[in-house]
FIFI-645646 format. One record per atom (N, C-alpha, C, O, CB): residue number from 1; residue in three letters; atom name; x, z, y. Coordinates in steps of 0.2 Angstrom, whole numbers, plus 5000, padded with zeros to 4 digits. Glycine has a CB too. Layout:
# FIFI-645646
num; residuo; atomo; x; z; y
NUM; ala; CA; X; Z; Y $
...
END
This chain:
# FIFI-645646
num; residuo; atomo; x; z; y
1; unk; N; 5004; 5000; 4994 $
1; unk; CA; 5000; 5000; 5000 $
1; unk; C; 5004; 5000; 5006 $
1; unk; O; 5009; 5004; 5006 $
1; unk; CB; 4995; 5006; 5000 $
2; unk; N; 5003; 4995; 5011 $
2; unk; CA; 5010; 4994; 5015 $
2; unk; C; 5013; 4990; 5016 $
2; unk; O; 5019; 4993; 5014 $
2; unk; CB; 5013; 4996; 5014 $
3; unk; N; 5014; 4986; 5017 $
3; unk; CA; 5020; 4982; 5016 $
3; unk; C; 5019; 4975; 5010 $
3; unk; O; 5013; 4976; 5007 $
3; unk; CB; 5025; 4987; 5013 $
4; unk; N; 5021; 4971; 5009 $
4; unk; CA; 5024; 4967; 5006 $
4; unk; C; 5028; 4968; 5000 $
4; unk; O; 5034; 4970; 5002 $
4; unk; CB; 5026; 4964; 5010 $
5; unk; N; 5027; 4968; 4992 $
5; unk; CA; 5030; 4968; 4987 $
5; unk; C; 5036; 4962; 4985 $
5; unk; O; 5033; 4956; 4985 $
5; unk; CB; 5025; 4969; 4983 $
6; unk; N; 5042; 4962; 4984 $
6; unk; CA; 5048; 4957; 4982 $
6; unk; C; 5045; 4957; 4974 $
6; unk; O; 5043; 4962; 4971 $
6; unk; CB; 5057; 4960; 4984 $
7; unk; N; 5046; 4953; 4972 $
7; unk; CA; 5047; 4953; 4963 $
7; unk; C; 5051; 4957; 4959 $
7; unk; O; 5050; 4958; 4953 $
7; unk; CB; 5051; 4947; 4961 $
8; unk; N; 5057; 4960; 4963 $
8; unk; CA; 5062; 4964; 4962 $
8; unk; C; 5059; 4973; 4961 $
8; unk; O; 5060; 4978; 4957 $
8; unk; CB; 5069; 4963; 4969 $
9; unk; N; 5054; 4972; 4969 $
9; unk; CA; 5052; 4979; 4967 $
9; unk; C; 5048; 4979; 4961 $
9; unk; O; 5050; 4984; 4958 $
9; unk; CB; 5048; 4981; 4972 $
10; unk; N; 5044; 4975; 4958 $
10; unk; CA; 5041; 4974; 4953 $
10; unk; C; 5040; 4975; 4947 $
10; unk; O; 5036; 4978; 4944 $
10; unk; CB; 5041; 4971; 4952 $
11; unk; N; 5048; 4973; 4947 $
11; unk; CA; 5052; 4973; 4939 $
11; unk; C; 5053; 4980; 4939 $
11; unk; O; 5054; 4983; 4934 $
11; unk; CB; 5061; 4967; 4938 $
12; unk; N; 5054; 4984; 4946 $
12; unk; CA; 5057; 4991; 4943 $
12; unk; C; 5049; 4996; 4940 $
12; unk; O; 5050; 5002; 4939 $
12; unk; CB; 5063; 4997; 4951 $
13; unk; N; 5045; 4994; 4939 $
13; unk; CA; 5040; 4999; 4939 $
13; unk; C; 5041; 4996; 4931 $
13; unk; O; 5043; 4992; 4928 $
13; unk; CB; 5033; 4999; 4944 $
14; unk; N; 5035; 5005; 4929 $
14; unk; CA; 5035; 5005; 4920 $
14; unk; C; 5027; 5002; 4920 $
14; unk; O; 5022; 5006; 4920 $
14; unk; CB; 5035; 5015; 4916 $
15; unk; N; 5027; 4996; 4919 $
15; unk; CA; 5020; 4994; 4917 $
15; unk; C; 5018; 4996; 4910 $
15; unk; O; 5022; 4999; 4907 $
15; unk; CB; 5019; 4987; 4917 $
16; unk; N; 5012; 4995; 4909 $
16; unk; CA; 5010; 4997; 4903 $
16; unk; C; 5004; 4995; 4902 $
16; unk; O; 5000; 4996; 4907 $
16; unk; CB; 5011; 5004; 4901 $
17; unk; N; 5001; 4991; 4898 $
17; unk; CA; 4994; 4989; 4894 $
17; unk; C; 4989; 4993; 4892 $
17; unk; O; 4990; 4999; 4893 $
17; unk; CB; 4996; 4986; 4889 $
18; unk; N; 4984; 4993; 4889 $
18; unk; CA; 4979; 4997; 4883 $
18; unk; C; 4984; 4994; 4876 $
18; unk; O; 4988; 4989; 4876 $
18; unk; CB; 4969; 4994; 4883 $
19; unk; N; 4982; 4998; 4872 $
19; unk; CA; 4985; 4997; 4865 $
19; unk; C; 4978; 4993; 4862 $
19; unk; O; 4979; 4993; 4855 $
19; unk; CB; 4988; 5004; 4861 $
20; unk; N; 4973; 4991; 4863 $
20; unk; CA; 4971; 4988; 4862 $
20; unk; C; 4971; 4979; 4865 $
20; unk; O; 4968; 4974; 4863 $
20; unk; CB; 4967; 4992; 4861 $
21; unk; N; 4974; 4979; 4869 $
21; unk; CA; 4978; 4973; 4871 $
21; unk; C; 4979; 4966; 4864 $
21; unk; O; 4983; 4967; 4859 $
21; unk; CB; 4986; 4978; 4872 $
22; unk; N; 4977; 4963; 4864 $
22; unk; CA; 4979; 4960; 4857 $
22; unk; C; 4984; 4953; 4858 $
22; unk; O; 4985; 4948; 4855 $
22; unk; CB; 4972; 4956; 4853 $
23; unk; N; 4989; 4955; 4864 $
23; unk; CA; 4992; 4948; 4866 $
23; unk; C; 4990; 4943; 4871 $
23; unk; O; 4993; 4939; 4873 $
23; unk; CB; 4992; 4945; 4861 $
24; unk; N; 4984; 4945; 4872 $
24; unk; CA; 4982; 4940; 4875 $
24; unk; C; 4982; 4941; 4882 $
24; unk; O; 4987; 4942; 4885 $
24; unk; CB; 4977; 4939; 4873 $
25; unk; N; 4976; 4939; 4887 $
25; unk; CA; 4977; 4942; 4896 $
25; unk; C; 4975; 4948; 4896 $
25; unk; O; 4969; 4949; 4894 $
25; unk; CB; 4971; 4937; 4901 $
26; unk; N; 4978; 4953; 4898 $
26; unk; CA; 4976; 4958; 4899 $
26; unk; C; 4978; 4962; 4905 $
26; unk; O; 4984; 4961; 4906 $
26; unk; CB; 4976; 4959; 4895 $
27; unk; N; 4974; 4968; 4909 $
27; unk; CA; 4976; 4972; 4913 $
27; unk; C; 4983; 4975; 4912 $
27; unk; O; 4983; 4978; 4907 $
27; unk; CB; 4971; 4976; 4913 $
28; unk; N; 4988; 4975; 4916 $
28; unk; CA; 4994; 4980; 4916 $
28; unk; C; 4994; 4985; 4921 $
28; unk; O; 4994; 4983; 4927 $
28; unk; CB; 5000; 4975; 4915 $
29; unk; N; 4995; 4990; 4920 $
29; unk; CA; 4996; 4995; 4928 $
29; unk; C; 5001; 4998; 4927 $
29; unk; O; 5004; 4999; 4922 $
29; unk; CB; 4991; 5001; 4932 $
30; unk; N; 5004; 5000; 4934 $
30; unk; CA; 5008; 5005; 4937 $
30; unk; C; 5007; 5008; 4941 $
30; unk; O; 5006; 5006; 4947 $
30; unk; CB; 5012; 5004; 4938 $
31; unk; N; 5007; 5014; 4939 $
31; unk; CA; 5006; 5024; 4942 $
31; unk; C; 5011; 5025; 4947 $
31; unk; O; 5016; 5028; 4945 $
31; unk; CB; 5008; 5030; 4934 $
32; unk; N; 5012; 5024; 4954 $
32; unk; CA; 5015; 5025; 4959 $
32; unk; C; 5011; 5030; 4963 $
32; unk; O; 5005; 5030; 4963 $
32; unk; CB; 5016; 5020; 4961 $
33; unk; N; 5016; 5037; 4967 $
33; unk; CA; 5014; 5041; 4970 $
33; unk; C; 5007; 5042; 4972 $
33; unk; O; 5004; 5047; 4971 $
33; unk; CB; 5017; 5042; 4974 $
34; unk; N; 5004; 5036; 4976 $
34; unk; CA; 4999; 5039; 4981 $
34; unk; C; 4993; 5032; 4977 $
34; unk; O; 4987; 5032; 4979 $
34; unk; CB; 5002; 5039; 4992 $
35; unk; N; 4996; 5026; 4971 $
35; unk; CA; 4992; 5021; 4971 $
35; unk; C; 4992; 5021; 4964 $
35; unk; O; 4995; 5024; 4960 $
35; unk; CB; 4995; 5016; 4976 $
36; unk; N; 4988; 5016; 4961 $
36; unk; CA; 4987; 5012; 4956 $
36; unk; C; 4989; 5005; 4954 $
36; unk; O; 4984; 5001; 4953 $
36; unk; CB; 4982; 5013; 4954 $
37; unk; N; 4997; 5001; 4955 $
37; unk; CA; 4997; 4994; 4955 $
37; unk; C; 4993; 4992; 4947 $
37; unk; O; 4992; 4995; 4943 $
37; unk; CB; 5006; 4990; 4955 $
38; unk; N; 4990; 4984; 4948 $
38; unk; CA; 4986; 4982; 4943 $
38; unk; C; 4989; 4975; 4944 $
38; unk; O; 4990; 4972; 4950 $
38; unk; CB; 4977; 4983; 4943 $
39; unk; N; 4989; 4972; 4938 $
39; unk; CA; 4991; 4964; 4935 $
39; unk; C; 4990; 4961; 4933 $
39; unk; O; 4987; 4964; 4929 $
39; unk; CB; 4994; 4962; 4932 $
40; unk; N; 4989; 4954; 4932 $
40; unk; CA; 4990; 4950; 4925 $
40; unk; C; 4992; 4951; 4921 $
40; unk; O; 4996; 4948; 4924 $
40; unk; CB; 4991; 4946; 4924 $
41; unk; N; 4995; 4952; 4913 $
41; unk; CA; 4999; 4953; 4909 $
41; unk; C; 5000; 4946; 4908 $
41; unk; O; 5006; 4944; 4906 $
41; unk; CB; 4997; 4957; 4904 $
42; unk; N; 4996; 4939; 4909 $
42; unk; CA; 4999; 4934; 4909 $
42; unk; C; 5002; 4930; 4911 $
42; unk; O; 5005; 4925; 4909 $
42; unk; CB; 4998; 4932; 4909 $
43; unk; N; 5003; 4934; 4921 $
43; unk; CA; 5005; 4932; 4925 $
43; unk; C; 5009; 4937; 4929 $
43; unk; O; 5007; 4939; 4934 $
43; unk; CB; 5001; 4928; 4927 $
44; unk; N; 5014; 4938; 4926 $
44; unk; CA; 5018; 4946; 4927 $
44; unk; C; 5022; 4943; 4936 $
44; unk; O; 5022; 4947; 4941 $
44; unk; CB; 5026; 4947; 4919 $
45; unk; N; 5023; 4937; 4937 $
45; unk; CA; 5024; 4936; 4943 $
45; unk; C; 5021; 4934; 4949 $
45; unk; O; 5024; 4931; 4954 $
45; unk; CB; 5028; 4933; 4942 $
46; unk; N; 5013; 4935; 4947 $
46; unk; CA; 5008; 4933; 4950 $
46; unk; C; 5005; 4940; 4956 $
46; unk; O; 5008; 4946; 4956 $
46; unk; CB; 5002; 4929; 4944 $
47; unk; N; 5001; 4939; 4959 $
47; unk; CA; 4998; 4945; 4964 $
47; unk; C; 4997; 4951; 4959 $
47; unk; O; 4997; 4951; 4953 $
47; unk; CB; 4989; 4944; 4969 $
48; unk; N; 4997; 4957; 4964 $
48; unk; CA; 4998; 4964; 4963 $
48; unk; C; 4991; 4967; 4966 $
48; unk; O; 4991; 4966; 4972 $
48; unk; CB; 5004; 4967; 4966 $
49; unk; N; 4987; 4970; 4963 $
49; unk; CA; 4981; 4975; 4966 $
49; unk; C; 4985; 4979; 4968 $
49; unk; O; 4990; 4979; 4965 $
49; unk; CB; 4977; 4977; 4961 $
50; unk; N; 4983; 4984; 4974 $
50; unk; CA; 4985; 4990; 4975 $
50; unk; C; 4979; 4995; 4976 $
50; unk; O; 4976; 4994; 4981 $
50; unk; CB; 4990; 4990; 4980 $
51; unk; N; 4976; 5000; 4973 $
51; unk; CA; 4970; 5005; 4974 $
51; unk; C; 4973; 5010; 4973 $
51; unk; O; 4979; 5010; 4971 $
51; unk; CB; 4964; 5006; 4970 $
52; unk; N; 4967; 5015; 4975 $
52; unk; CA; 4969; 5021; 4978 $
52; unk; C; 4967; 5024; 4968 $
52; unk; O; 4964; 5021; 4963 $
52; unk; CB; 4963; 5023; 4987 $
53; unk; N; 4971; 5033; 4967 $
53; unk; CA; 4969; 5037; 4962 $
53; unk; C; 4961; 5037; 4961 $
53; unk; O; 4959; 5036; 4955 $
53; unk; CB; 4972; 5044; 4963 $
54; unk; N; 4956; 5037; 4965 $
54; unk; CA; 4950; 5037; 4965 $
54; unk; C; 4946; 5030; 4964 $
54; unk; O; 4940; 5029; 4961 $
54; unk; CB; 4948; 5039; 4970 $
55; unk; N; 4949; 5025; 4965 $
55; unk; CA; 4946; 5019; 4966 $
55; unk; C; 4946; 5018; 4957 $
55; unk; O; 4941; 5017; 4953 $
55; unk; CB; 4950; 5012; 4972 $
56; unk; N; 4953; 5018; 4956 $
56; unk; CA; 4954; 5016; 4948 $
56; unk; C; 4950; 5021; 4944 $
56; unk; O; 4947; 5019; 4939 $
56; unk; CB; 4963; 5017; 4946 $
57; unk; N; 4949; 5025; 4946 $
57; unk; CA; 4946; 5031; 4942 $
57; unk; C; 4938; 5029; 4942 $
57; unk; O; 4934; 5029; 4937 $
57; unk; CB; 4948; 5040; 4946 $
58; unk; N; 4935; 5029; 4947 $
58; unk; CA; 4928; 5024; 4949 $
58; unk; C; 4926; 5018; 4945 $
58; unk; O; 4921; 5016; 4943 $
58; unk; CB; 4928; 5022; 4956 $
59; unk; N; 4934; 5014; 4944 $
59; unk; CA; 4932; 5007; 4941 $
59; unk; C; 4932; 5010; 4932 $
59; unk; O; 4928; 5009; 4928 $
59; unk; CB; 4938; 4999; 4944 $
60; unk; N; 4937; 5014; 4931 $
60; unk; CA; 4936; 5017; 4924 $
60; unk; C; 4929; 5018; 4920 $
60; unk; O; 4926; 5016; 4915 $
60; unk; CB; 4939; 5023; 4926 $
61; unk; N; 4927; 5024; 4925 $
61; unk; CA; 4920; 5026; 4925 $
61; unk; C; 4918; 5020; 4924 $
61; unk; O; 4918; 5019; 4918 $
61; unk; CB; 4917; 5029; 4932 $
62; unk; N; 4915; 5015; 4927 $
62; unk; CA; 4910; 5009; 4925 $
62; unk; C; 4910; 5005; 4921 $
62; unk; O; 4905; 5002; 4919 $
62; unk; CB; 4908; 5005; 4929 $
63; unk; N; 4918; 5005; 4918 $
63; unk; CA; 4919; 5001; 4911 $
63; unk; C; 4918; 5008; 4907 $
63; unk; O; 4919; 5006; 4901 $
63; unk; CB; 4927; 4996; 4910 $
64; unk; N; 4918; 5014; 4906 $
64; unk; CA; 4915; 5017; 4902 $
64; unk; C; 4909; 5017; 4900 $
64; unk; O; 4909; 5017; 4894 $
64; unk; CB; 4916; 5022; 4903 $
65; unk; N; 4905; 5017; 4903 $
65; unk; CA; 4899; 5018; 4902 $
65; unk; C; 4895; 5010; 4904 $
65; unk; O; 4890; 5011; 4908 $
65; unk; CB; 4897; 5025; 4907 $
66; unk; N; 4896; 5004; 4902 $
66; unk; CA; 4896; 4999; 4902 $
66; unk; C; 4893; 4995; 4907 $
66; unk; O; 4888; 4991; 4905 $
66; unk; CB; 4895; 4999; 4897 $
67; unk; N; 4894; 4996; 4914 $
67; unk; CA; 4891; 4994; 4919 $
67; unk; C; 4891; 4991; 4922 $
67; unk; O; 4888; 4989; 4927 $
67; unk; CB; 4891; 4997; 4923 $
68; unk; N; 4898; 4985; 4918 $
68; unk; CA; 4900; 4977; 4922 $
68; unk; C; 4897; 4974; 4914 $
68; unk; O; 4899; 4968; 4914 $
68; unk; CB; 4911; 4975; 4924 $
69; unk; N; 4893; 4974; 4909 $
69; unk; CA; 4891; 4970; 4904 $
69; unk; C; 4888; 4967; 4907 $
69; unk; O; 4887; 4969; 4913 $
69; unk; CB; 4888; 4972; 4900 $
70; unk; N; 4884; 4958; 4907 $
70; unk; CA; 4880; 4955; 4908 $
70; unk; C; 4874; 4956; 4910 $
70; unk; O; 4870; 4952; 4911 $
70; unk; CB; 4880; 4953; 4903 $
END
């Protein structure tokens, strides 16, 4: 949040998937101080989401309880 991300900063964060993940496209994030980055897993050099601890936790919430289905 802030600024402009380089590729470099990128590469230093610990992304991580769901383990249900099967290879294919999927969500990757990184847990930074005050934010939540989010990805493409297909497109690792492509744009970067940045939200806030609540927003991600909100969007959680509504794929839990299945509120973006059809």
């Amino acid at each position: 949040m802030g600024g402009q991300l380089g590729l470099d900063d990128l590469a230093d964060r610990e992304w991580r998937r769901s383990g249900l993940c099967n290879g294919g496209t999927c969500l990757e994030i990184a847990v930074l101080g005050d934010s939540v980055e989010v990805r493409n897993s297909a497109d690792q050099n492509g744009p970067v989401l940045s939200v806030t601890h609540d927003a991600w936790g909100a969007f959680l919430a509504i794929i839990r309880c299945g509120g973006l289905e059809g």
